[in-house]
C-alpha positions in Angstrom: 56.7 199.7 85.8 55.9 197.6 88.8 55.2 198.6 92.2 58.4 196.9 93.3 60.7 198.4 90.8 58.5 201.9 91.6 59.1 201.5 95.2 63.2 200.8 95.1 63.6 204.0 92.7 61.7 206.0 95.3 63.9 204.6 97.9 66.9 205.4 96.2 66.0 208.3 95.2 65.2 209.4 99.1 68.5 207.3 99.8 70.7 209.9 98.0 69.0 213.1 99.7 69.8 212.1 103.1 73.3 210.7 102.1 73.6 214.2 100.3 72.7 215.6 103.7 75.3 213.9 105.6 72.7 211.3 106.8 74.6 208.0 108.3 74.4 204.9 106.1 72.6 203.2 108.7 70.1 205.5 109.8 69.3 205.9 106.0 68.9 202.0 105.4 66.4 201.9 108.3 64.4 204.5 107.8 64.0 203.0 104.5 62.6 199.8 105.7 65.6 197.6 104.8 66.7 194.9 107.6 70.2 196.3 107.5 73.1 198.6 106.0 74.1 195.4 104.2 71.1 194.7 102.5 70.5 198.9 101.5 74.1 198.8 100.3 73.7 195.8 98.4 70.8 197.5 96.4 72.5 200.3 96.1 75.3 198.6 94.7 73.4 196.7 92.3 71.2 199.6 91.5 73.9 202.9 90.8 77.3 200.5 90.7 78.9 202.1 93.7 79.1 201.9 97.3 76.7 204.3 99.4 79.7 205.4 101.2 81.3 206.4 98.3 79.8 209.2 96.9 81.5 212.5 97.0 78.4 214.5 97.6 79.1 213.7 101.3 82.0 215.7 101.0 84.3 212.9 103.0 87.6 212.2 102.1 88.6 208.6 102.7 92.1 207.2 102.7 92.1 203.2 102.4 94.8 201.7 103.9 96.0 197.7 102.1 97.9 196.1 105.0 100.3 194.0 102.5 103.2 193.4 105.1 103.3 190.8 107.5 106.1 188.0 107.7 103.7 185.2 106.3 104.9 183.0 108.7 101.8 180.6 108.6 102.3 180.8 104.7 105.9 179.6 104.8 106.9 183.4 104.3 105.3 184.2 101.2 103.6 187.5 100.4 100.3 186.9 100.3 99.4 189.5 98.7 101.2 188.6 95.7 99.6 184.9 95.7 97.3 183.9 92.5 94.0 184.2 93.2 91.7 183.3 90.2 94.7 184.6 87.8 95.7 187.6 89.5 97.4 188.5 92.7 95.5 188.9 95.6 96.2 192.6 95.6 94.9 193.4 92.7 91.5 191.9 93.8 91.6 194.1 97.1 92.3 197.7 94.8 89.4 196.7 92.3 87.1 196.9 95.3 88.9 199.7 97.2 89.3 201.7 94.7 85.9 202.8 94.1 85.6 203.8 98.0 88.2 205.5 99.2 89.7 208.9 97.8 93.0 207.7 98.6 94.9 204.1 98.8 97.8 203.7 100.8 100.0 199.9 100.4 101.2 199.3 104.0 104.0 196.6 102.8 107.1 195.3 104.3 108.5 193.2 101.7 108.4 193.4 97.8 108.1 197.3 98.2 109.1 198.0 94.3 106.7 195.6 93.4 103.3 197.5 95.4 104.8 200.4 94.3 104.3 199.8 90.7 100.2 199.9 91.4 100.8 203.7 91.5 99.7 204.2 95.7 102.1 205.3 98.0 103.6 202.4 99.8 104.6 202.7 103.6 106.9 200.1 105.4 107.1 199.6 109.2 
């Protein structure tokens, strides 16, 4: 093992004691040495394949809320949450990476309700 790879397990390994401990993600990236909570999250990431935020040691509860609604006027009044994006609509790209965040997902969505509905999150309209 090299002294790099030695010294990133250490780190993480301290990383997930003070997150444990109710530590904030920033304080913890600093006190590591990293230059930022986006580079600490992106190794942690990359290292455990889940957000720092996300783990449920910390005891938080998290509801993410998808704000799907909107009138789309500068789309010509298309849901833009149902556009393709790569194959898929755009929604479907937001829950993959929500999903592993949050304990909750709420669809905030004020047209095509039946259609959010069928990703199995409750679905609010305003």
């Amino acid at each position: 093992m090299s002294f790099a790879e030695w010294r990133r397990r250490a780190r993480l390994l301290r990383a997930l004691g003070w997150i444990a401990e109710g530590r904030p993600i920033l304080a913890v990236a600093l006190d590591l040495g990293y230059d930022s909570p986006s580079a600490f999250s992106a190794m942690f990431r990359r290292e455990l394949r889940r957000a720092a935020f996300a783990l449920p040691e910390r005891g938080v509860n998290v509801t993410g809320i998808v704000l799907a609604g909107g009138k789309g006027r500068r789309m010509g009044g298309v849901d833009k949450g149902l556009q393709l994006l790569r194959g898929k609509p755009m929604i479907d790209w937001v829950l993959a990476r929500l999903a592993p965040q949050v304990a909750e997902i709420v669809i905030n969505a004020n047209q095509n309700v039946a259609t959010y509905a069928k990703y199995g999150h409750r679905v609010v309209r305003r």
